[in-house]
C-alpha positions in Angstrom: -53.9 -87.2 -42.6 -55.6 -90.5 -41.6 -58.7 -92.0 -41.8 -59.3 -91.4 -38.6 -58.0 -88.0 -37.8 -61.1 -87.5 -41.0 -63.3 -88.8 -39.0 -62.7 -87.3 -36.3 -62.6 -83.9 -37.0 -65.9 -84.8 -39.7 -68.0 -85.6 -36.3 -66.9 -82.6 -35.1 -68.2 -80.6 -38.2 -71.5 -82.8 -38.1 -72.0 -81.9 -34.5 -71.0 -78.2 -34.8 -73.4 -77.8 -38.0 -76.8 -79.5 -36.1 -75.5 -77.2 -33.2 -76.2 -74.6 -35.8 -79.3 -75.8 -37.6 -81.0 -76.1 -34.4 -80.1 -72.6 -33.2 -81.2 -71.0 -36.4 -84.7 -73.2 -36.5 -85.3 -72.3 -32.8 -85.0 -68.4 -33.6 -86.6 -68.7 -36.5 -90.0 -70.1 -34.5 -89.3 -68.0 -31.5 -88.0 -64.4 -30.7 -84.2 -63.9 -30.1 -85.9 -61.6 -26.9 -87.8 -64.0 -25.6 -84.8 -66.3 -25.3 -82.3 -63.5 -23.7 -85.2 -62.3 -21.2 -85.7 -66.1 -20.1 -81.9 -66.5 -19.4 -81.6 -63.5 -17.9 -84.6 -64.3 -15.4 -82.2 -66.9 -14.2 -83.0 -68.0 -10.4 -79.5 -68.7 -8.6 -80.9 -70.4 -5.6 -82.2 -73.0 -8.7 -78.6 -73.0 -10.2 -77.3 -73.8 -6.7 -79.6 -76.8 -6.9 -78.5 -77.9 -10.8 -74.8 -77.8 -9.4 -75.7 -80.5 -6.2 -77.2 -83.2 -8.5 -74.7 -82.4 -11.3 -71.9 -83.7 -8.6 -74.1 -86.6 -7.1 -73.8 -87.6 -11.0 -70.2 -87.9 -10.1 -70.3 -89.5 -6.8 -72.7 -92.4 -8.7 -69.4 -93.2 -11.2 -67.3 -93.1 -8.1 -69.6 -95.2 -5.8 -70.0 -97.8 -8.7 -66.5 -98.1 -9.6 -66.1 -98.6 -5.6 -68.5 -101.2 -5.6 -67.0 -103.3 -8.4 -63.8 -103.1 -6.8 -64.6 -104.2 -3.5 -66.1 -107.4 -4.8 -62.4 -108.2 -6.4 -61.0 -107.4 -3.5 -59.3 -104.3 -4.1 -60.8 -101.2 -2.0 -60.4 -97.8 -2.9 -61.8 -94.3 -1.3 -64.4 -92.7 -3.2 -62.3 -89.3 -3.5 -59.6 -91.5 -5.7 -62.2 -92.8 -7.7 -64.5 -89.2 -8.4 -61.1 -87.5 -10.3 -62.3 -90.9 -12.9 -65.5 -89.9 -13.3 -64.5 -86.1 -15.0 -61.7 -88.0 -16.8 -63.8 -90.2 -18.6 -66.4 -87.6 -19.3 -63.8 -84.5 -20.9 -62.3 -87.2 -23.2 -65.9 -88.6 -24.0 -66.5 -85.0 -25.3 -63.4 -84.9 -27.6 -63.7 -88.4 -29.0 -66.7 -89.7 -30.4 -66.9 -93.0 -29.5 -70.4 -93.4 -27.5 -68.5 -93.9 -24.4 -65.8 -95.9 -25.2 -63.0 -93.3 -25.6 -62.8 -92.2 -21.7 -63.1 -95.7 -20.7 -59.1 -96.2 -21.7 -58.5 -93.3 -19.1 -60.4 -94.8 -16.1 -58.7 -98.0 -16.9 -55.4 -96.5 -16.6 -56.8 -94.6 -13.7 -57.9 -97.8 -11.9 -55.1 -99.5 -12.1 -52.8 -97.0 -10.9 -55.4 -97.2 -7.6 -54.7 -101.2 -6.8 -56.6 -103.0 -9.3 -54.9 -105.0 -12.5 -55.5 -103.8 -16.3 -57.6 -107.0 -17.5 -60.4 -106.2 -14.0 -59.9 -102.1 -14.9 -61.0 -103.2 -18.6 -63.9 -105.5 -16.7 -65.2 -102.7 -14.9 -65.5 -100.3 -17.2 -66.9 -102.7 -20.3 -69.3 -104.0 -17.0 -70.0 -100.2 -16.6 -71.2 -99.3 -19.8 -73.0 -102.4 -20.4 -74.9 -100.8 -17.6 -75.3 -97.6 -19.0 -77.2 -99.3 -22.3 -79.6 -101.3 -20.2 -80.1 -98.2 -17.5 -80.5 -95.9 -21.2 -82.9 -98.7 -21.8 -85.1 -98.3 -19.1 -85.3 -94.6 -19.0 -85.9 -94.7 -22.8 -89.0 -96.6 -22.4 -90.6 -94.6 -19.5 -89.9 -91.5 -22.1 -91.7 -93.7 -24.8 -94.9 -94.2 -22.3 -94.4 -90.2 -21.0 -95.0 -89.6 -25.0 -97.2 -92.3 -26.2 -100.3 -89.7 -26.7 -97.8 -87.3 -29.3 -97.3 -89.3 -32.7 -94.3 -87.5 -33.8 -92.4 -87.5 -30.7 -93.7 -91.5 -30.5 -93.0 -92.6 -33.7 -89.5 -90.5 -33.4 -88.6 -91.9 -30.0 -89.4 -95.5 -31.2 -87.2 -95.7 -34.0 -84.4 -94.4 -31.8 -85.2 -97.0 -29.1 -85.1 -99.2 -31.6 -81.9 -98.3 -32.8 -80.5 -97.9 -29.3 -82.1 -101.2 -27.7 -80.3 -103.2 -30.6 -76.6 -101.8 -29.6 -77.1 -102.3 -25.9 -77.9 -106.4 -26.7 -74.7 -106.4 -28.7 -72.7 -104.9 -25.9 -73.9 -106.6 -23.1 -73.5 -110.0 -24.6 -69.9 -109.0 -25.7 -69.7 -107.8 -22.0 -70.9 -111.6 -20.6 -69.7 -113.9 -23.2 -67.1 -112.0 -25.0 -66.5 -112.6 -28.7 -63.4 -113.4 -31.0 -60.8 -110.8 -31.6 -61.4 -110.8 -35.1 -65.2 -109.1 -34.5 -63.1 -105.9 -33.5 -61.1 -105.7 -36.4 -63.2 -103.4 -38.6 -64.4 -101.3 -35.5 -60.8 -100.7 -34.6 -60.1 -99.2 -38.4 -62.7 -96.8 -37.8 -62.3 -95.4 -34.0 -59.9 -92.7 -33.4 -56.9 -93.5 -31.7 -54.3 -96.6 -30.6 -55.4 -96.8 -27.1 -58.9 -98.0 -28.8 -56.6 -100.8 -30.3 -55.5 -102.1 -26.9 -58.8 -101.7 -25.3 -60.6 -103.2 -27.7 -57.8 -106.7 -28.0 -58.2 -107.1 -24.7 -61.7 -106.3 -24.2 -62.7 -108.9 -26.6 -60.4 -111.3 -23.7 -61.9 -110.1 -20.5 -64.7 -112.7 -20.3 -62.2 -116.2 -20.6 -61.1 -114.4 -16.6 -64.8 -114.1 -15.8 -64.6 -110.5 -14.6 -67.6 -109.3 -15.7 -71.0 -111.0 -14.2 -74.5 -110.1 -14.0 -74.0 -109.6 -10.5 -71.3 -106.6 -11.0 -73.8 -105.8 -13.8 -76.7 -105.8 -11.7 -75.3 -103.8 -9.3 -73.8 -101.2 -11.6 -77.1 -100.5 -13.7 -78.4 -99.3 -10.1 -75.6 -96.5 -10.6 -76.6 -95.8 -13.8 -80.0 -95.4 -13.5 -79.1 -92.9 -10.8 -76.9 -90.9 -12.5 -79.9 -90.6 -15.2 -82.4 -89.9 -12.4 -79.9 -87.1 -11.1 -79.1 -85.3 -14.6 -82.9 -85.4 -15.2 -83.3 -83.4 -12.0 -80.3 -81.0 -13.5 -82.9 -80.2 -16.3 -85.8 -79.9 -14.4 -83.9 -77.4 -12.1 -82.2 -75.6 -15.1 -86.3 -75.0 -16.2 -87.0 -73.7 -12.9 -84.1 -71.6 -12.4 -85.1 -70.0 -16.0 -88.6 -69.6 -15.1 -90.2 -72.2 -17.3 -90.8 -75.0 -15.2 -91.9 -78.8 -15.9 -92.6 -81.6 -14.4 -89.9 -83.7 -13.1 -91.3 -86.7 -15.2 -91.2 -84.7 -18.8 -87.7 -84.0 -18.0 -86.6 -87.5 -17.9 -88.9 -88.3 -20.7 -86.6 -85.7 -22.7 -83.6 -86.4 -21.1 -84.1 -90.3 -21.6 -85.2 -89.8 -25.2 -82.3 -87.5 -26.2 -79.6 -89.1 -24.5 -80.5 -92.2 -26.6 -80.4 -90.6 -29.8 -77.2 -88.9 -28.9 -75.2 -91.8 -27.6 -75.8 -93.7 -30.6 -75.2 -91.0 -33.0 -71.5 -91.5 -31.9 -70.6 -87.2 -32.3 -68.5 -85.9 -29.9 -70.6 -85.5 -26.4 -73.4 -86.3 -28.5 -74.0 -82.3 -29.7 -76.3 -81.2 -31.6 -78.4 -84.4 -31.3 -78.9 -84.3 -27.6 -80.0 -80.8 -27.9 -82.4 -81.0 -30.9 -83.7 -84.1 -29.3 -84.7 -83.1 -26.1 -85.6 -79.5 -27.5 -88.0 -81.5 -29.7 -89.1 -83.7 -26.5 -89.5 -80.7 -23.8 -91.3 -78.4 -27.5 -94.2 -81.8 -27.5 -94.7 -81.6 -23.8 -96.0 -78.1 -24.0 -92.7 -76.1 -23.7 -92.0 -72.9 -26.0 -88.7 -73.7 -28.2 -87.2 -70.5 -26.6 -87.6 -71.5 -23.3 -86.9 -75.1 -24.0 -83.6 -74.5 -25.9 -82.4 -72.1 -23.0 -82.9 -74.8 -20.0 -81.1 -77.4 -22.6 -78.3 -74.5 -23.0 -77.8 -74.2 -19.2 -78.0 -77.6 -18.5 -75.2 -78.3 -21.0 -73.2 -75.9 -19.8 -73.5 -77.3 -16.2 -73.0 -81.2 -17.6 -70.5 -80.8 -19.8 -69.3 -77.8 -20.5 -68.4 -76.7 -16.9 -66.7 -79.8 -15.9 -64.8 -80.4 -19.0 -62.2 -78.3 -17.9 -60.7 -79.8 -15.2 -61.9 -82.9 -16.2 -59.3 -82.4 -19.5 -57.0 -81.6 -17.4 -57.1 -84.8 -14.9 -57.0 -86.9 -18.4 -54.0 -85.0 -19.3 -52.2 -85.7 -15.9 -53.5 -89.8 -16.2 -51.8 -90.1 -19.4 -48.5 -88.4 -18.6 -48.6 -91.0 -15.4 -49.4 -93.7 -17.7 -46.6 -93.0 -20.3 -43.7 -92.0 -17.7 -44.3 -95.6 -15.7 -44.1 -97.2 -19.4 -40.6 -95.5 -19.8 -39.5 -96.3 -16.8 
């Protein structure tokens, strides 16, 4: 067994057990009944609502994939680009590496639509450079939406902190690049040898001047929507349970746990996302029961749901990929 097959099947366990901490805390400060009766008030017209901005989520990858593209000159319909968007997201679940994993399947994926590997690489290195400073943004309105709770302050600074500190590093590997040799060590400790590849060559994308703060620009725009979007997925998943909350508090807990759980680099960011934003959405007035049932239906619509046939789209890319290689 390698190294990494360890570690990847460790950040599985780590997830799995705060998964389970949090659970048992949750009932051990609430009722178990108070948790079933709030899920089985569940308002479907509400659900209806969580499943329309759970897609524009999708139509945001699309539309800034699109967008990048055009300005290279390659143009692509949005319904080739949305299957990427799922892709990226059911191998980003599997493979905890805070983002990077499912970018090696939309790269493969944007090539086979028109555009060459080093500009697929670009776009989606430009894309989560994006993601950092759009996590960024949303981070700090949660810090201000907290600023009168210590705890949840004090907590939510460190992890900005923390979070603020990797999205410098990536976007100035993003806009300057750096020498191969900086990867090295992080290729020894990331799951698989399509990291290998992506990495090499990510660390050569800037000498072709692919990525630019325009593309960048541009692409945070898509990010922040996408956050703006799955914020509204929680705050519909709290109405449709009967236990709503302002639309501001659930981007504040959103914002704040999405931080936390990106930069714990655990598969889909489980078990810190949830005990995050249950902690965030508890501070803001919410009951743990009722907090940690919207969190549960808003997971199952975000990742859980769409992991299915997004696995199965990453399947069908890499069989593509490796039966062109052969031929």
């Amino acid at each position: 067994m390698t190294s990494r097959s360890v570690l990847f099947g460790l950040g599985w366990f780590v997830a799995l057990s705060l998964l389970g901490v949090l659970l048992a805390y949750t009932f051990s400060v609430s009722d178990l009944t108070d948790f079933l009766n709030i899920v089985k008030s569940a308002n479907p017209v509400w659900i209806i609502a969580m499943a329309c901005t759970e897609i524009a989520t999708y139509f945001c990858t699309a539309g800034m994939y699109g967008v990048m593209l055009k300005s290279l000159g390659v143009k692509v319909p949005l319904k080739k680009l949305l299957p990427l968007s799922m892709e990226k997201l059911a191998v980003d679940q599997f493979i905890p590496t805070a983002g990077v994993g499912g970018s090696t399947i939309v790269v493969h994926g944007l090539k086979r639509v028109g555009a060459t590997r080093q500009a697929g690489i670009a776009m989606v290195v430009t894309g989560l450079a994006a993601w950092y400073i759009a996590g960024d943004l949303a981070g700090l309105f949660g810090l201000i939406t907290v600023r009168n709770i210590p705890v949840a302050f004090s907590g939510g600074l460190t992890v900005f902190g923390l979070y603020f500190l990797v999205s410098v590093l990536i976007i100035y590997v993003t806009l300057h690049g750096v020498r191969t040799k900086a990867f090295e060590r992080i290729k020894r400790i990331l799951p698989g040898k399509a990291l290998d590849t992506f990495f090499a060559e990510m660390a050569q994308t800037h000498e072709l001047g692919l990525a630019t703060k325009s593309r960048l620009s541009k692409a945070t725009l898509f990010q922040l929507g996408i956050i703006l979007f799955d914020a509204g997925t929680l705050a519909f998943a709290c109405l449709a349970l009967g236990t709503p909350i302002p639309y501001v508090y659930a981007l504040a807990g959103y914002a704040l746990a999405n931080m936390a759980a990106t930069i714990s680099v655990l598969p889909g960011g489980i078990g810190v996302f949830e005990g995050g934003s249950v902690a965030v959405l508890s501070f803001l007035g919410m009951t743990p029961a009722g907090a940690l049932a919207a969190i549960v239906l808003y997971r199952g619509f975000s990742v859980w749901l769409p992991m299915i046939p997004g696995a199965l789209m990453a399947r069908r890319e890499i069989h593509h990929s490796y039966f062109k290689k052969q031929k």
